[in-house]
C-alpha positions, -999 to +999 in steps of 0.1 A: +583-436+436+585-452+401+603-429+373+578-417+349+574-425+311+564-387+304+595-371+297+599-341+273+612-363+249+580-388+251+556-361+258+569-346+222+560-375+206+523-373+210+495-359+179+481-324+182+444-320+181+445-313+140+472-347+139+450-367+162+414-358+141+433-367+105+447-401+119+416-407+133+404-409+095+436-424+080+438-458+068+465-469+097+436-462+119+409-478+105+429-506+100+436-509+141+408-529+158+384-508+178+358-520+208+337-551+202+324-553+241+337-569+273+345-604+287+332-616+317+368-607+337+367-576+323+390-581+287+377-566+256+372-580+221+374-564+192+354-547+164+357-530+125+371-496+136+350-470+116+357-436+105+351-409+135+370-377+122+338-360+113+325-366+149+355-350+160+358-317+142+320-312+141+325-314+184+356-293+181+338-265+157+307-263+184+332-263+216+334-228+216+342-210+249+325-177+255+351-149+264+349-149+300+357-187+298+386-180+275+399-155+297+394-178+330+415-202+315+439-176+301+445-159+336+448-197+352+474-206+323+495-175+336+502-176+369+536-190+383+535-229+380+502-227+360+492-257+338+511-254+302+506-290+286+480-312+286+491-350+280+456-373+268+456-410+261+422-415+238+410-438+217+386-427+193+357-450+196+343-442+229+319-416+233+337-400+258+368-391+243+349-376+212+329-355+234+357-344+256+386-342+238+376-314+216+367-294+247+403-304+257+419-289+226+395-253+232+413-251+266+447-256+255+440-229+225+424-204+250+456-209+279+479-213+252+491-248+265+514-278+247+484-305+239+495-339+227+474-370+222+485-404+223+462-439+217+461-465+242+464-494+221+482-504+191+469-528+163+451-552+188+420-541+211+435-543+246+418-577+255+425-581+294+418-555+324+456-545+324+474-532+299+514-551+293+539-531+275+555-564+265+526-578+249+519-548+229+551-528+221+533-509+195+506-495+221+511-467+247+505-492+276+533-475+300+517-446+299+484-466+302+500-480+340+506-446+351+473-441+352+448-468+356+410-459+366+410-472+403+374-482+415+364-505+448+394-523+447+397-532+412+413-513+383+406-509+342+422-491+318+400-464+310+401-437+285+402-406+280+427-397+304+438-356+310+471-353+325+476-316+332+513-299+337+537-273+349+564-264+319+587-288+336+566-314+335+551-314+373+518-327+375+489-306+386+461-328+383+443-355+366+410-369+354+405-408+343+373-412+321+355-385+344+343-362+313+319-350+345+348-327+355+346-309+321+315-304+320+317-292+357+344-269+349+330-254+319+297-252+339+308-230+370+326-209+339+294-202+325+276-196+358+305-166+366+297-154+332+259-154+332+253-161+370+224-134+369+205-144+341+205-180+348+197-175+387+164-162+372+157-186+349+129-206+352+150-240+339+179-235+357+168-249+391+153-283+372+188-290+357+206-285+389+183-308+407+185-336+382+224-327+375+229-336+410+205-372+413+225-380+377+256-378+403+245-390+433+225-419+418+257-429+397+279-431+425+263-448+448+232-470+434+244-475+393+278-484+407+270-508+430+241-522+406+268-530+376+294-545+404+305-582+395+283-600+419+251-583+412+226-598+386+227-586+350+188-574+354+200-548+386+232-533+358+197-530+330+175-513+353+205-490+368+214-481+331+176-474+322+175-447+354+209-435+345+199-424+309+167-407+320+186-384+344+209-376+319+186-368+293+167-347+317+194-329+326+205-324+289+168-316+280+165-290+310+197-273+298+183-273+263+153-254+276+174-227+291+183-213+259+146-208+255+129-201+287 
């Protein structure tokens, strides 16, 4: 097995959540290139890199776990070999990392775990599918390698990525631009919490049934539509169905709160 590039010493070297949100608004950052869109084989080209800090403290400020979450995560923190830091490559103009990592900084608060943030890339977009630490000294593209988003043979370099680990640097577990496991996570949290209440509640049911076509339909009929060899019209049709389940199952758990 290959040595890894997190080390103490590297892992050290990473932004806390407050670092991470005022870089994100520095002019060092808005002066790195951000996403333009995609090649055909997969590359990237590059846009103006605009200003996301606000996004990311107005997430952060409504991330807020309800006690029984707090404690979950408090009591999981604890026991022996228990996560204690939290290593994230982000970037900060996908959608995904500003929704998940503010959720990711609330969990290290409430388990009173090490995080640290690092970016993927340095100055230059990554423009091909994967990432070379030669090419781009100035990026995190070692760290990028360790772990690559895997799908049907092929490979990308996806962000965010959540490393989770021991004190000593053993790794628990992963997730690779899956913000689904959050939300999962957080989900069964709140269920424990308020299992009673929701059971009963008359838009519970509807979320749970569209919550789980929004998965099945994404991992079997949206991922085969947007695969290389399809035509572009099957990956437009597959995104159209895509966004109406998850805006169902957004505006069913939306109506919770008021049903």
């Amino acid at each position: 097995m290959a040595k890894s590039a997190v080390t103490a010493e590297r892992f050290a070297k990473g932004m806390t959540f407050e670092q991470y949100v005022k870089y994100a608004g520095s002019p060092e950052n808005l002066a790195r290139e951000a996403f333009g869109g995609y090649f055909p084989d997969g590359g990237s080209f590059a846009a103006v890199r605009r200003d996301n800090s606000p996004v990311f403290r107005d997430r952060y400020a409504k991330a807020r776990l309800s006690e029984p979450q707090a404690a979950a995560i408090k009591w999981l923190a604890a026991q022996p070999g228990g996560p204690a830091k939290i290593l994230v490559i982000s970037e900060d103009w996908p959608s995904d990392c500003r929704r998940d990592v503010p959720v990711l900084a609330r969990l290290a608060e409430a388990g009173g775990m090490e995080l640290r943030i690092f970016n993927r890339d340095g100055k230059k977009i990554l423009g091909t599918r994967r990432p070379d630490p030669a090419a781009a000294p100035d990026a995190n593209h070692d760290l990028m390698l360790e772990f690559m988003n895997g799908k049907s043979g092929a490979e990308w370099a996806s962000v965010p990525v959540a490393v989770f680990y021991t004190a000593d640097f053993r790794e628990l577990h992963r997730y690779i631009d899956w913000g689904i496991a959050i939300i999962l996570i957080t989900g069964v949290m709140l269920f424990a919490s308020e299992g009673n209440k929701l059971y009963v509640n008359a838009a519970f049911t509807p979320k749970m049934v569209l919550l789980a076509a929004a998965l099945l339909f994404h991992y079997t009929a949206h991922r085969k539509a947007v695969a290389n060899e399809q035509p572009p019209a099957w990956g437009a049709v597959a995104g159209l169905v895509s966004q109406l389940l998850w805006i169902g199952v957004g505006a069913a758990g939306r109506a919770i709160g008021f049903v």
